[in-house]
Structures are given as C-alpha cells and as structure tokens.
N, C-alpha and C positions, 0 to 999 in steps of 0.2 A: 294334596298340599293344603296347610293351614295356613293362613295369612289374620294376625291378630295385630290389628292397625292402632295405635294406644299412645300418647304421648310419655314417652320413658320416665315412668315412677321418681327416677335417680336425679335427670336432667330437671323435672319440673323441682325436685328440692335445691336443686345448686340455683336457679334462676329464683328462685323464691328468697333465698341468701342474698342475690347480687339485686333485689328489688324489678326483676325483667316481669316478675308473675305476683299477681297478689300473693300478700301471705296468710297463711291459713292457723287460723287463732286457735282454733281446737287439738286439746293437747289428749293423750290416751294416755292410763295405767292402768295396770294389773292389779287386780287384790288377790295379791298370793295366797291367801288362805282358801280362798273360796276357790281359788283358780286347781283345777284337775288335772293339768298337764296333761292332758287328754290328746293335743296337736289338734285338733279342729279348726283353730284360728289361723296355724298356719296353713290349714289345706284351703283354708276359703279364701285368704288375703296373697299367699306364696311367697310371702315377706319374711326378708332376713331379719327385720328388725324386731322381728315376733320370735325370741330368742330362747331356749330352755335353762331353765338353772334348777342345778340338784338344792336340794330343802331338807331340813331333819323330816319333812313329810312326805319323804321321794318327789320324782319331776313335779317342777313347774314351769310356769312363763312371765315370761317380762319382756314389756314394750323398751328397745334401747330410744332413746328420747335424743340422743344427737345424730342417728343416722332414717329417726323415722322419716317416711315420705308425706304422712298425710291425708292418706286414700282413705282410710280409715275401714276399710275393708273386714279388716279383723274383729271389728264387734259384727260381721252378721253372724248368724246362727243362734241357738239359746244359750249360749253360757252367762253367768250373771256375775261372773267376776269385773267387767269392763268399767270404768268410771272415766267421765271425760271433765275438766275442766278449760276454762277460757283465760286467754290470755289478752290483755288489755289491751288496745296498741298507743303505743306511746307512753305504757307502763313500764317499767323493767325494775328487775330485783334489787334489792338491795345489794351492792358488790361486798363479797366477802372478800379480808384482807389476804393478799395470796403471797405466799412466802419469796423473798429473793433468791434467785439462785447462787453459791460461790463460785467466787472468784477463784478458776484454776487455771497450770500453767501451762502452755501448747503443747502437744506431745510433738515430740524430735525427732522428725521422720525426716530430715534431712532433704535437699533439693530433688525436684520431680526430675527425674534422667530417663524415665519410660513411658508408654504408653499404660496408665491405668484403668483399666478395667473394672466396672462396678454394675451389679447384675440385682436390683430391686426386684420382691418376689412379694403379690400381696391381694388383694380382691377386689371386684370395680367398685365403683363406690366410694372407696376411703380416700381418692387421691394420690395415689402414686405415680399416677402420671403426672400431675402436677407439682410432684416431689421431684419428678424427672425432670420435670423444665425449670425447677427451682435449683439445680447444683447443675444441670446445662448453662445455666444463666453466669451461677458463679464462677464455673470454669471459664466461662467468656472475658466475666468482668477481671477475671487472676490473667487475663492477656493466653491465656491455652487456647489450643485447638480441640475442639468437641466434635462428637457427633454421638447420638442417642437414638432409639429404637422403645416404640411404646408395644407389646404384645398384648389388644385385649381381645382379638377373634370375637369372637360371640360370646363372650362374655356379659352379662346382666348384672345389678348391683347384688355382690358378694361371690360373682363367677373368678376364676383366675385371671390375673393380670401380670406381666410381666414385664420391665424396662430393660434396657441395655444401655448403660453410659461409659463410651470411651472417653478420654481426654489424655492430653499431651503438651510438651513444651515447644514440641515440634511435628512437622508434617504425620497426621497419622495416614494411615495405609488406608485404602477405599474399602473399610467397612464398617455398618454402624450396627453390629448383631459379634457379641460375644463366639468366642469359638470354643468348646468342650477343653475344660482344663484352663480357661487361662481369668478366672475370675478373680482379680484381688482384695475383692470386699463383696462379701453376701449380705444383703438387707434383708432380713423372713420378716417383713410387713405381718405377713400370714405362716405359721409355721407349717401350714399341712400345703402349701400351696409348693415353697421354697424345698418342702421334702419331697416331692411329685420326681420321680426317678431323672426326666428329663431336664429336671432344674439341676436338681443333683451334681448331674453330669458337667453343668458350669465352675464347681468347686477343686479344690488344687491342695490336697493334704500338707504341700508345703508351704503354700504361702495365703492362701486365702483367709483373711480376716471375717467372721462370722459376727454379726449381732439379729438377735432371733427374740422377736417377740412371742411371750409364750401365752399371751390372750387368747382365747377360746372362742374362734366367730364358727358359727352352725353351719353347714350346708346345709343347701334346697331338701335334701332328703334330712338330716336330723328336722331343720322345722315340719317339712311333711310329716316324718315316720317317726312317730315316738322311740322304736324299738329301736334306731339307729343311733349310737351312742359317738362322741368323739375319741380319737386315738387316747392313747397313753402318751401324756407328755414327755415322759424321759423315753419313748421309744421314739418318737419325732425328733428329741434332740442329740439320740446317738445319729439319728439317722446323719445328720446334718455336720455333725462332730466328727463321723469318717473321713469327710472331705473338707477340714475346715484346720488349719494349723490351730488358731486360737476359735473360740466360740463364748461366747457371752449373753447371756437371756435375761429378762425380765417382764412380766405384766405391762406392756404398755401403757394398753386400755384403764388399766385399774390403775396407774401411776397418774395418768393425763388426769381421769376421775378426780383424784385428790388432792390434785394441787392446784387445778381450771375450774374445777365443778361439771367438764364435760370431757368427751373424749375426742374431740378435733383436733387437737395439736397433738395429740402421740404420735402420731408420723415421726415429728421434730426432734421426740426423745430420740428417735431409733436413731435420726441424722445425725444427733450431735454424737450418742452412744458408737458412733462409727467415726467419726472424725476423731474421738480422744483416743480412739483404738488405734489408730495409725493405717484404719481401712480403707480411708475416705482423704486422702491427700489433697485438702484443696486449702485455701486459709479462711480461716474463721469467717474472719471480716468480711470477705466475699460471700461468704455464705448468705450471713445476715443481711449483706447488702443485697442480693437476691432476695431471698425473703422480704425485705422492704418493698421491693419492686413488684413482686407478685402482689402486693398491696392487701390481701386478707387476713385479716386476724392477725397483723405483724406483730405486735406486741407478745403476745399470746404463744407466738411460733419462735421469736427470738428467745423470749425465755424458757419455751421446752427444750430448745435446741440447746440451753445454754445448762439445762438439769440433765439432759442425753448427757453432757459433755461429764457432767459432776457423777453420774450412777456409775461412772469410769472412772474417775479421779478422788471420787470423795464417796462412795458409797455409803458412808456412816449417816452423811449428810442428806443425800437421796432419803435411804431406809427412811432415816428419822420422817420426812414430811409424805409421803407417798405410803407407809405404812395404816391401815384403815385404823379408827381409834374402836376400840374395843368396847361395845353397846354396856351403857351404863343401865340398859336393865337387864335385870336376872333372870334368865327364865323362869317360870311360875310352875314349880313342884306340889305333888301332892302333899296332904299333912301327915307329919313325918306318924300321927297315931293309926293312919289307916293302913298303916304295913306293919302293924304289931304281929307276929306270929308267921311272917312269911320269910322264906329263906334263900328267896334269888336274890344275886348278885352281879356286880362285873354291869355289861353294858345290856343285860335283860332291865336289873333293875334302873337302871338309868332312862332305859326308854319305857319303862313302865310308871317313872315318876312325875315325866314330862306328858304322858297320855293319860294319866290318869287324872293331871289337872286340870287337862282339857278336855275332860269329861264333867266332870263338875259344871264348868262353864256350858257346854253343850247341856245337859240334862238337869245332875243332880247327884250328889254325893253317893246316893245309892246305887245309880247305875255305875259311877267312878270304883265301888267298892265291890262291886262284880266282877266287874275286868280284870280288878286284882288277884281275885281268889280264880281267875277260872287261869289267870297266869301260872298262878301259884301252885297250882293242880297239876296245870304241865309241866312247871319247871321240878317239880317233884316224881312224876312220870320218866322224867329226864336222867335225872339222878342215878335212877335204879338201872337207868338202859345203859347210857355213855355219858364221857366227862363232858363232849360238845354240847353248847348252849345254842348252834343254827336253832333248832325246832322252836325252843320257847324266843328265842329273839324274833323270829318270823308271826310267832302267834301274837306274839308282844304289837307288831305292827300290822298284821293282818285283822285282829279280834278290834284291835281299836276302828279301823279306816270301815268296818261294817256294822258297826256298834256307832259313830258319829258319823252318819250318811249327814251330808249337807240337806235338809227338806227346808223348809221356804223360813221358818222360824232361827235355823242356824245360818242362813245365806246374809238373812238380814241382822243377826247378833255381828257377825265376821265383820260386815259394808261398814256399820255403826262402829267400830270399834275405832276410841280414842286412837290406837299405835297405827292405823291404817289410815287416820287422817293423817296425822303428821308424814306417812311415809309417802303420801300422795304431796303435801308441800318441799318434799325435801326432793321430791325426783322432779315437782315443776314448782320452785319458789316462786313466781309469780302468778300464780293459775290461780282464780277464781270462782265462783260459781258451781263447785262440785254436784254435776250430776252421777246418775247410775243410771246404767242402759242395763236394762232389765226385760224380759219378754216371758209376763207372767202366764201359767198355765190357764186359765180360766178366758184370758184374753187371746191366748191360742187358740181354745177350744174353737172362742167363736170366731175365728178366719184370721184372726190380725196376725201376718203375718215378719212383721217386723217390731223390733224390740222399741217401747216408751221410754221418756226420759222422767228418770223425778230428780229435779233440782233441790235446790234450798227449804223453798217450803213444805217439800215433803219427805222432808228426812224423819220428823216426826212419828211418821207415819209406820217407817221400818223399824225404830224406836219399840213403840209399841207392839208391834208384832212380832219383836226378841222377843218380847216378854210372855209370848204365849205359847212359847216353850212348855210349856206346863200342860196342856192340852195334848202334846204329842202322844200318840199310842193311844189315848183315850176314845171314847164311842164322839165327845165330841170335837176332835179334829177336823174339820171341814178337808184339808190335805192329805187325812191320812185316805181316805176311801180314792184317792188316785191311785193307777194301776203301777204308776213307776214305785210310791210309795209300797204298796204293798208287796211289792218281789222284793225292796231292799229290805224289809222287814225278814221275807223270808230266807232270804242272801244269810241274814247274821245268826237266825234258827239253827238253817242247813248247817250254816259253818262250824256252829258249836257245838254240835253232833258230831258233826264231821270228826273235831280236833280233839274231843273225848273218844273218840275211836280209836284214833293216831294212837294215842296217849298210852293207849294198853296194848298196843303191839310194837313199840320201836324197838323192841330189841330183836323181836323177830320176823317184823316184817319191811326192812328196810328203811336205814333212817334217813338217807338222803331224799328218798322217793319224798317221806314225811314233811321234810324240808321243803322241797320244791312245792305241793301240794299246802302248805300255810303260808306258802310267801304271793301266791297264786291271787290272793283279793289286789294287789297292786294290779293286774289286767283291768280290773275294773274302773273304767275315768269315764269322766265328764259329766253331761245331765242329758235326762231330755232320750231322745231319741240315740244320741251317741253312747249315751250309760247304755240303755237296754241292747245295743249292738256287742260293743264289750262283754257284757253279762252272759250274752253267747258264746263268743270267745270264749272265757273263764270257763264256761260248762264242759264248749267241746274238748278245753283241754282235760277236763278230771276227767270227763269218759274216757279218753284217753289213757289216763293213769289209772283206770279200771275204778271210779267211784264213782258208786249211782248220785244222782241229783235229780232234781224237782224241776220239769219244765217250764218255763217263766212265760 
C-alpha cells in the first residue's frame, strides 16, 4: 500500500480564490519555441494544467493559467523553456471592455408536466459540482422538487466526474441517480468523459437534448506520454449523436477565452446552451438567481449563461465575438531570390519557406540556403519515383528540427525575443518582473542541482549571448566541445547521408519505409539528459528499419 499524504493541489487553488490560504503571486509560461514537447514537465509536476498543443513545429506545452495550482513543480528538470513573472498584490490589470450579450427570447418548452432528468458529464477540477448545486438551487427557487447525485469516486483534478439532477413539479420517486435511457438533457462539460460507454447509456435517441463541449483537456497519460494523442473529435461526437435526438457543440474553453479573458465561466456557456435548447427546463431568472447566490464570479457567470443562451439563438452573434482575431503578423518567409531554380511546391514548398526563415535567424543565410538545395535534391529524387510528396514534406521538417538544434546561443535568441515578450503579457497582463528559470550546463557540471533565476537585469546578458551565434560550429565555441553538442552535430551529419541514400532508391526500395524513416527526428525532444534518452530511441528505431547509425 501507498499512502501519499498532500494537501489536494485543486482544493489549495479554490481556497486560494475564496482567500482561506494565501495567494500565491508566482505566475508560470511556456516559451513555445524553445519548449520540446518532450512531456517531462508533466511527468515531474502530473499536472493537467501542463497541457500539449500541436504547433506548425509539431507538439508543444502550455501552462493553462486559470486552472493552474501553483506547485510550481513543473519547472524542475533542465528544460529552459520556463519563465515566471509576479503578480502585484493589490495590482490588477487593466479591465478590457467585454462585449454585451443579446437580448433573446425564452424558448417555448411549455409547462414542466414530468420529472426532468439532467445528467452533467465533465472532470474534477472545473466545477461541475458546483454547476450541480447551481440549477439544484434554481429548481428550488422555481418552487420544484429536486434531488441530485455528485459522481467523483476517486477522481483527482481532470479525473471524471459525474452529476445526476432530477426535478419536478411534483413528488418525485426516491431516487437521486439517473436510470439508463431516461436522460433529457446531456451536458459533455468533457466530451471524452460524456462519451465513456457507461455515460452513454444515460442518453435516449428520442428525446435527449445534447450540448457538448468540444475543448480538448489531456488526460494524466497524454500530459505523461507524449506518444498518447486525443480522440478524433467527430468520432466523439458521433459517439454522443447515437443517443442524442438533437446535439449541439462548440469550444467552450476557447469561447470563455474571448470574451472573459479566461476560462472560468465556460461551464455557464454550456448551461445557458442548454436552457435555449429546451434541455434544461428550468426559468432563466432562477437560474441567474442561483448563480447570484453561489455568490462567485456572478457577473462573469450570468453573462456566459446569457452567451450559452445566444450561440443557440443568435449564433451569428456568438461567432462574431468568441471567434479568435486573426494574428496581424505574417509569418516571416524566406526571400523569395533564394528559391531561384528550385521546383517544389504545394505544402513541401510552404514548409520550406517558413523553415528556411527560421534559419536565417538561427545561423545565417547560408546555412538557410543549404536546407533548401538539399530539399530540392529530394524533392527532385521524388519526382522521378512517385507523384507523393510524404518523403520531401518529412525531410522538409525533419532536415530543419536537426540543422536548428536549440544550443545555448538559440535558447537565448528564442527567451529575448520581442513576440515572446508580449505573448508572456497577454497570457499574465498584470505579471511583472520577467524571470527565466534556467539550469545552465556549466552550473550543472559543478553540483548545482536546481535551476537560477535571471530577472530584469540580466536579460542583457542573454541579449549578448544571441549574438554569438556566430561562434557556433567554430574551434571557438566554448558550447560546442559539450558532448550533447556534439552528437546533435552529428544527428544532422548522419541524417544527411542518410536522406541522400533514401533519395536513390524510392522507387525501389520502398517509399513509405522512406517516409517513416525522415519523419523519425520528431522522436527526438527535449534537452539535457531527456534529448540524449530520446536519441536512443530514434536509433533503436532505424536499427530496426535496418539502418546502420553511429553510437552516441
């Protein structure tokens, strides 16, 4: 037996909200560029809120900032993606103006004559129990008779959770747990949680009303295991559409996002998205008037409940404010003279114009002007085999991700980088003080086993040590004669042997094998001691696909 004695991560962030526990000023973000999507941070923290999001540079991570705990757990290890800033107290942001919601009109569900049935489906953490005692409350105040059932077993924050809410105009029957078949309104809080077969089995093809959040939260095993991906959204929502008369979806998360600035009130969308549907029989006014009385964030929760109501009655209106605005910079392409003479196309050339900018910035025109021609080589090797472009699209991202290894000169171009400042203000508008948690090699070497802070006046300092980019590969690199340095050195050698190999046999020697074998540097993540684990990986897989390699 294990017994791990801890005060609940979840419980310390809601008392930290209601003022029972100090609050804790130290706020965490990602620098997605630098960041590897490696999973490390969640294997060391176990935290939902250590989240993966796909990138034009394959996985990454990002800290969700309204369900963090605070532990701060996730910057141990080496990775140098982490930056923390402080938050004031007694400072708070400027309030951005936040749109009105319209005025729409009840939907016409006619007098309650039965017992209702409503079956909330969602993960600990977000509040669904307290979504529970929020339309328990309303069916009180509407003079009904209630009774409700919270399911969180053993659940931990982002485990399943489940509610049961009966009500009536009259005596109900002695039970407060849902029977198979008799659900009139499904909530998917969580959509992979609501499609778990036994939820399932709550829904009623002829009359259950469905609203399904189709937000994306990770389970324990996607943040542990990188290689664990989430479902297919339209397979979860046929799932859900078998037993559902109507069915209705949206982004919660990413609605709440745009029109709060956080995600705490998407619960409310979903409620109101179920009341305008005629799933959720209870009257408005009581609702909100519960929600008053829960006394949190009322403001905030009346008027989601009141956008839930409109993304059902006014959708145009919804889209328009809860749609993300379209990033007024352009992505930064190579210069259109350095693809003179080359003849790929389609989405090879696309990701070759976007990597090869970004080599420029990493090195230098010249190494940018290799990548192209050695693309170019393949995608003309290509030609002559099959009309599929897999091969060179794969080399397109694999030649890059080993040709711009992150070494200590590009970690600190990426930290420094104007677009990364601001995208650290916009995830904490009121954060201060930008540090980097950082755990330099040198400082490893000699025992220090936990990562430095360089605040404000050592930003300088990474500054200048962009700039000596210029040194890389050379005799005087101080970095280069490190032993991680020199296997990634030879990682991009091997590779480019390798994919000059490939090149002269796809027609005869298999071109999917090819395929898989140049998409194969994506195995490779993170730094430090988790890179060189990986690096194994990747090997033992080519021995596998029968290609010698260099032992590291």
């Amino acid at each position: 037996m294990l017994i791990y004695d801890q005060h609940c991560a979840a419980d310390a962030r809601r008392q930290r909200k209601r003022g029972t526990l100090p609050t804790r000023n130290t706020r965490v973000v990602i620098n997605e560029a630098v960041c590897e999507g490696c999973g490390d941070c969640g294997v060391k923290s176990n935290c939902l809120s250590v989240q993966p999001v796909d990138t034009e540079y394959g996985r990454k991570t990002k800290i969700d900032q309204t369900s963090c705990n605070t532990d701060y757990t996730c910057m141990d290890g080496d990775c140098p993606s982490f930056v923390t800033v402080e938050l004031v107290p007694g400072k708070k942001a400027p309030k951005a103006a936040r749109p009105v919601p319209p005025v729409v009109a009840d939907p016409d569900f006619g007098p309650l004559t039965s017992t209702q049935n409503v079956f909330l489906a969602g993960i600990g953490g977000t509040g669904i129990v307290t979504v529970n005692q929020v339309l328990a409350t309303a069916a009180l105040r509407a003079g009904l008779e209630v009774e409700s059932l919270d399911q969180i077993g053993l659940s931990q924050k982002a485990g399943p959770v489940v509610s049961h809410l009966r009500f009536s105009s009259s005596a109900l029957e002695p039970s407060n747990r849902l029977t198979p078949g008799s659900a009139d309104c499904i909530v998917a809080f969580d959509l992979l949680t609501a499609t778990d077969n036994k939820n399932l089995d709550y829904g009623n093809a002829e009359k259950t009303v469905s609203i399904a959040s189709t937000s994306q939260t990770p389970t324990g095993d996607m943040v542990y295991d990188k290689a664990v991906r989430y479902p297919e959204e339209t397979s979860l929502l046929a799932r859900l559409d078998k037993v559902s008369r109507t069915l209705r979806s949206f982004d919660a998360l990413a609605a709440a996002q745009e029109l709060f600035g956080n995600t705490a009130a998407a619960n409310f969308l979903l409620i109101g998205a179920a009341y305008q549907s005629g799933g959720l029989r209870l009257p408005a006014e009581a609702i909100e008037e519960a929600i008053g009385i829960n006394g949190v964030a009322v403001d905030a929760n009346i008027a989601a409940f009141r956008w839930g109501r409109a993304a059902i009655a006014d959708t145009a209106a919804f889209s328009a404010v809860t749609t993300p605005a379209k990033s007024v910079r352009e992505p930064v392409v190579a210069p259109a003279h350095m693809f003179a003479g080359t003849t790929f196309t389609g989405e090879t050339l696309r990701l070759v114009e976007l990597r090869a900018a970004q080599l420029i910035e990493f090195q230098s025109v010249k190494i940018a002007q290799r990548y192209i021609d050695q693309v170019q080589a393949v995608w003309t090797a290509e030609r002559a085999a099959t009309e599929r472009t897999d091969f060179s699209e794969a080399v397109a991202r694999g030649l890059f991700k080993f040709t711009a290894y992150k070494d200590e000169y590009e970690v600190a171009r990426m930290l420094v980088d104007p677009a990364f400042i601001e995208d650290v203000k916009s995830q904490v508008p009121a954060g201060e003080n930008l540090t980097y948690k950082l755990h330099p090699p040198i400082l490893r070497v000699m025992g220090r086993k936990k990562k430095i802070g360089l605040g404000p006046k050592s930003h300088v300092a990474l500054k200048v040590l962009a700039k000596g980019k210029k040194l890389r590969g050379t005799k005087l690199d101080p970095f280069g004669y490190m032993h991680v340095r020199k296997v990634e050195r030879e990682l991009l050698a091997e590779y480019e042997a390798m994919i000059a190999d490939l090149s002269r046999t796809l027609a005869t020697d298999g071109y999917d094998r090819a395929v898989e074998i140049a998409a194969l540097p994506d195995v490779v993540r993170g730094y430090e001691d988790i890179k060189l684990g990986n690096i194994e990986l990747y090997k033992t897989r080519l021995r596998e696909l029968r290609i010698e390699c260099i032992d590291t």
